[in-house]
C-alpha positions in Angstrom: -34.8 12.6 -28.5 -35.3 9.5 -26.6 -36.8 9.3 -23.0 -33.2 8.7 -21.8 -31.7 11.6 -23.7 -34.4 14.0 -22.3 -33.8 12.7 -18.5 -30.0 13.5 -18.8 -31.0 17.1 -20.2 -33.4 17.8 -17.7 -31.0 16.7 -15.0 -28.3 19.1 -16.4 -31.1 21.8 -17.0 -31.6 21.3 -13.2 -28.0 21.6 -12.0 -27.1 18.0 -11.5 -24.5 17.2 -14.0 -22.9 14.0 -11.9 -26.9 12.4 -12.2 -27.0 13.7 -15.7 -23.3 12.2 -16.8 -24.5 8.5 -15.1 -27.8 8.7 -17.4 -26.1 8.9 -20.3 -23.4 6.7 -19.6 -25.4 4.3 -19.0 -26.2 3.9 -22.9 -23.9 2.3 -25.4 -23.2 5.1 -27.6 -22.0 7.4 -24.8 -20.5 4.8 -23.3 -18.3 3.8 -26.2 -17.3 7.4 -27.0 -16.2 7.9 -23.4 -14.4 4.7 -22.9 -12.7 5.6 -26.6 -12.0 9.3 -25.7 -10.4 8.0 -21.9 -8.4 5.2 -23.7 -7.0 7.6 -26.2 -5.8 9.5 -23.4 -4.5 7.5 -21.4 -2.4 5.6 -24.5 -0.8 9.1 -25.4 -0.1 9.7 -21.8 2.1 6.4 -21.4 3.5 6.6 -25.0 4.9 10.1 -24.0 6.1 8.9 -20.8 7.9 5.7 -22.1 9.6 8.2 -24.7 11.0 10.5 -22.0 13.6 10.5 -19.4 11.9 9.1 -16.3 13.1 7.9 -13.0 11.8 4.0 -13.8 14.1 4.0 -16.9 17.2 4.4 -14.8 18.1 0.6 -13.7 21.7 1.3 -13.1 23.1 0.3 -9.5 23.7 3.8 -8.5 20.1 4.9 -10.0 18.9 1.9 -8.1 20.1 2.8 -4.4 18.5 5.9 -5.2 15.5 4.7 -6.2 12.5 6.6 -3.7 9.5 5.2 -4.6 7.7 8.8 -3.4 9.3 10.5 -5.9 8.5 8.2 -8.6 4.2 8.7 -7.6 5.3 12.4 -8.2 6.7 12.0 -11.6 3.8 9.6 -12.4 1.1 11.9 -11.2 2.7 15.3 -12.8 3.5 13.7 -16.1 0.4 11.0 -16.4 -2.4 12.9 -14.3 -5.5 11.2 -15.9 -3.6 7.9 -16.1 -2.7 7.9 -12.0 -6.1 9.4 -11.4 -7.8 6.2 -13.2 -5.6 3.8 -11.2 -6.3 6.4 -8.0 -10.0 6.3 -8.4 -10.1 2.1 -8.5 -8.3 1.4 -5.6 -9.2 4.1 -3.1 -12.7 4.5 -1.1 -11.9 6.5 1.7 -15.4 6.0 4.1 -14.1 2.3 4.1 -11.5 2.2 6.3 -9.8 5.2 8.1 -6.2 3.5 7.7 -7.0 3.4 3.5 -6.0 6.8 2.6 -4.3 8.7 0.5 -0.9 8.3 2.3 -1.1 4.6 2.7 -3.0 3.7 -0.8 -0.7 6.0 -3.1 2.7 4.0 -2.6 0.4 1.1 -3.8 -1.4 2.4 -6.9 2.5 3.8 -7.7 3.7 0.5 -7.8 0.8 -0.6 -9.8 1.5 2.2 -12.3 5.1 0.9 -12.0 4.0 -2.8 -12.8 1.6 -1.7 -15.7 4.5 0.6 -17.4 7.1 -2.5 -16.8 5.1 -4.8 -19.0 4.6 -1.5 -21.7 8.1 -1.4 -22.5 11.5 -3.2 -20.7 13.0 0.5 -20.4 10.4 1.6 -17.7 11.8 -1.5 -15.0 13.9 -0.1 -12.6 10.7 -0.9 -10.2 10.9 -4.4 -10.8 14.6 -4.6 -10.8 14.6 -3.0 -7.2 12.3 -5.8 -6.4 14.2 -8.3 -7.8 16.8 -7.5 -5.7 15.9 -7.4 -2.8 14.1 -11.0 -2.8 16.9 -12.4 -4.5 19.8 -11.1 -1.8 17.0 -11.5 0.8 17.5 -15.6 -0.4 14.4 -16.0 -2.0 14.2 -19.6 -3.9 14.7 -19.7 -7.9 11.3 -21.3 -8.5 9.5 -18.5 -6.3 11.5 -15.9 -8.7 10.3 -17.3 -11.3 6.7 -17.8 -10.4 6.7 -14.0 -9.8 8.2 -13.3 -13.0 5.6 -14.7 -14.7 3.3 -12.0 -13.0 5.6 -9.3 -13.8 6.4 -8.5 -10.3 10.3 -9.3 -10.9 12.6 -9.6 -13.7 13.5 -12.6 -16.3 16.0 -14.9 -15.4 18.6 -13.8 -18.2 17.7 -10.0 -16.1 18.4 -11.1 -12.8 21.8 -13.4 -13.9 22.9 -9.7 -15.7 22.6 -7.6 -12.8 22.9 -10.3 -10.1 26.2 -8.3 -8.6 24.5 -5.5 -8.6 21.7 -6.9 -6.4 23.8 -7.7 -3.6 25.6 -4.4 -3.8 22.4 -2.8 -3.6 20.8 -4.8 -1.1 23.7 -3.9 1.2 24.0 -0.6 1.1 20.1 -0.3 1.7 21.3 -2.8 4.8 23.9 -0.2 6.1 21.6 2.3 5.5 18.9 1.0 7.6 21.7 0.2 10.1 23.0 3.7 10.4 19.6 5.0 11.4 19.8 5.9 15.4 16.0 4.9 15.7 15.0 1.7 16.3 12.6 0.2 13.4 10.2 -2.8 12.3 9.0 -4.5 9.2 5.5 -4.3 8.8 3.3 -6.0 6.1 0.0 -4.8 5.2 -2.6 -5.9 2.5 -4.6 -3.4 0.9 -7.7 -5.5 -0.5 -10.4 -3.8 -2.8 -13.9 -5.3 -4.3 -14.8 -3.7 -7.3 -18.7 -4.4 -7.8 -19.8 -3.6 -11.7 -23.2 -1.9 -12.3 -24.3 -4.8 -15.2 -22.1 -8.1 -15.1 -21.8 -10.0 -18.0 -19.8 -13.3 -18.8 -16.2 -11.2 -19.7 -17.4 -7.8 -17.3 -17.5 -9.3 -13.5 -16.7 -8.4 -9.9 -12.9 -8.6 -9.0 -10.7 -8.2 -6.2 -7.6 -6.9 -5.8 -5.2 -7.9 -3.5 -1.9 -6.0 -2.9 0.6 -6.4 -0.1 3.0 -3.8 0.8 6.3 -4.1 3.2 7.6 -1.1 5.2 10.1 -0.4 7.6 8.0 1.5 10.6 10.4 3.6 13.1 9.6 2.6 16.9 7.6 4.8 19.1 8.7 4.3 22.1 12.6 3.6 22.5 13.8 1.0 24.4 15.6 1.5 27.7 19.3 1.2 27.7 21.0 -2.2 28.6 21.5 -5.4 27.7 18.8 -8.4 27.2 18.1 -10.3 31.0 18.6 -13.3 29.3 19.6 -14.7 25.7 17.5 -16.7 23.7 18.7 -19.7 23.9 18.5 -19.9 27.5 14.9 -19.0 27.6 13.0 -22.2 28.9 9.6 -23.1 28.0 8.5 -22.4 31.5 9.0 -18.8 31.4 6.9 -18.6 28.3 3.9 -20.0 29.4 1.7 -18.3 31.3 2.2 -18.8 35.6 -0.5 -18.4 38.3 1.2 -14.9 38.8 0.0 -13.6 34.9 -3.8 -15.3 35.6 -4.1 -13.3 38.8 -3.1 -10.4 37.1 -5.2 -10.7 33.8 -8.2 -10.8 36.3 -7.5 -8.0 38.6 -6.7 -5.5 35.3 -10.7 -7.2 34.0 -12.0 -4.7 37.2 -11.7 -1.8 35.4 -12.6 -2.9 31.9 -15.8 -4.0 33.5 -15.9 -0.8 35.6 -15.8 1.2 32.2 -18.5 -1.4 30.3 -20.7 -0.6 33.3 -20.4 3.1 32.9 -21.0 3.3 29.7 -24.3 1.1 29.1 -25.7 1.5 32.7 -26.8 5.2 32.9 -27.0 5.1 36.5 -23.4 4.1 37.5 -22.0 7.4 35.0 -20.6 8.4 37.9 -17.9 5.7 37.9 -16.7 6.5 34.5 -12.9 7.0 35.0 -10.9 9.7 33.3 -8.8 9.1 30.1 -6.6 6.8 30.9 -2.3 8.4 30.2 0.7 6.9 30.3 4.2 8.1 30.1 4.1 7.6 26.5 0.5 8.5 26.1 2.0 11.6 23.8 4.5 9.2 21.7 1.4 6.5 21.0 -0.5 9.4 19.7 1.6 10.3 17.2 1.4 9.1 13.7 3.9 6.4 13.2 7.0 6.9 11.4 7.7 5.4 7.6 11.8 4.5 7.4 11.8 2.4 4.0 9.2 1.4 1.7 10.6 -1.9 0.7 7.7 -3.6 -2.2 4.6 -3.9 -3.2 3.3 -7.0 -4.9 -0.1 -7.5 -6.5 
């Protein structure tokens, strides 16, 4: 037994099997045999998977309007657990940023799983298709398709000619969907970036990042009053967008009580003039966790 080998069993010996687990894996033989053992895995899950009914093998239109991206993470992570939790464990660090959890990473990793699967076997597109058309109804330029076909993010050109009917048929019923919603919405982007630092680089093994984007439909808090608009647009002059004497004056009399606070806080003896927590009318709305109408596509 080598110095290693006797580390790793004293660390398990001692109750620390995560310390012991890294000790050995840090040698090439148990390294191999892991890597080999997770990759055998991992192949069988997709094989079965790909072989099977699934929700990404459905591409038809009506499969298409259907087509819940939520559900699909589901099906992924009942019926390829140690595949989703390999993807899961890349992209997600949690004591990084508050807003990265599970609820925001998961649709993201799903449509990586989606993406990987796509490129496995044609059957498994329906992700890509939905994609597909959305951009292309959306009016998004041939040469564009194409550059993000290449990536695998959309389909082929001889795909997209096939099912181009389809794609505006589906793109407007997820339009008159929307549409029939009573609560007000946006379209929110947001990146999801991730540095994945390796223990021992090498010329083929070296840091990467990952860069992922992700559109959403986000329901408004806060409704808007009833009525029409003071002015239409075209009748707004550049005047009233720039900012008067009136907006300056205001600015600087609001900056009181930002100081007023800063002053609190730092300067122990002015505590007293910390002010109570500040509420508005829709103090309880803001607090509440915003609403997700439509995932529309992630892109990597």
């Amino acid at each position: 037994m080598n110095s290693a080998e006797a580390i790793a069993l004293k660390q398990i010996r001692d109750g620390r099997l995560s310390a012991g687990f890294v000790t050995l894996i840090g040698r090439d033989e148990f390294y191999s045999l892991v890597f080999s053992t997770c990759s055998r895995i991992i192949s069988q899950e997709v094989k079965a998977y790909s072989q099977g009914k699934s929700m990404l093998s459905l591409t038809s239109a009506e499969d298409l309007r259907q087509f819940d991206l939520d559900s699909v993470g589901k099906e992924l992570r009942d019926r390829m657990p140690r595949t989703y939790q390999v993807v899961d464990a890349i992209t997600l660090r949690e004591h990084e940023s508050k807003m990265k959890t599970h609820e925001y990473v998961r649709p993201a990793v799903t449509s990586v799983l989606c993406k990987c699967l796509s490129i496995y076997s044609d059957r498994l597109s329906a992700y890509r298709y939905l994609i597909s058309s959305v951009l292309a109804s959306g009016g998004t330029k041939h040469q564009t398709m194409d550059q993000l076909a290449r990536l695998y993010d959309v389909m082929s050109n001889t795909a997209r000619d096939n099912k181009q009917s389809d794609y505006v048929q589906i793109f407007n019923t997820i339009k008159l969907e929307w549409k029939r919603r009573p609560k007000p919405f946006q379209v929110v982007f947001d990146n999801v970036d991730k540095h994945l630092s390796r223990r021992q680089q090498s010329k083929d093994v070296t840091n990467t990042l990952c860069h992922m984007v992700q559109a959403l439909c986000v329901g408004d808090r806060v409704m808007a009053p009833p009525g029409s608009p003071q002015t239409a647009i075209d009748e707004v002059t550049t005047e009233q967008l720039l900012v008067s004497q009136a907006d300056r004056a205001s600015v600087v009399s609001r900056m009181v009580y930002v100081v007023r606070d800063i002053w609190s806080k730092l300067i122990p003896a002015l505590a007293w003039m910390k002010p109570p927590r500040y509420t508005h009318d829709y103090s309880a709305e803001m607090k509440a966790k915003s609403e997700k109408v439509f995932w529309l596509f992630y892109i990597l």
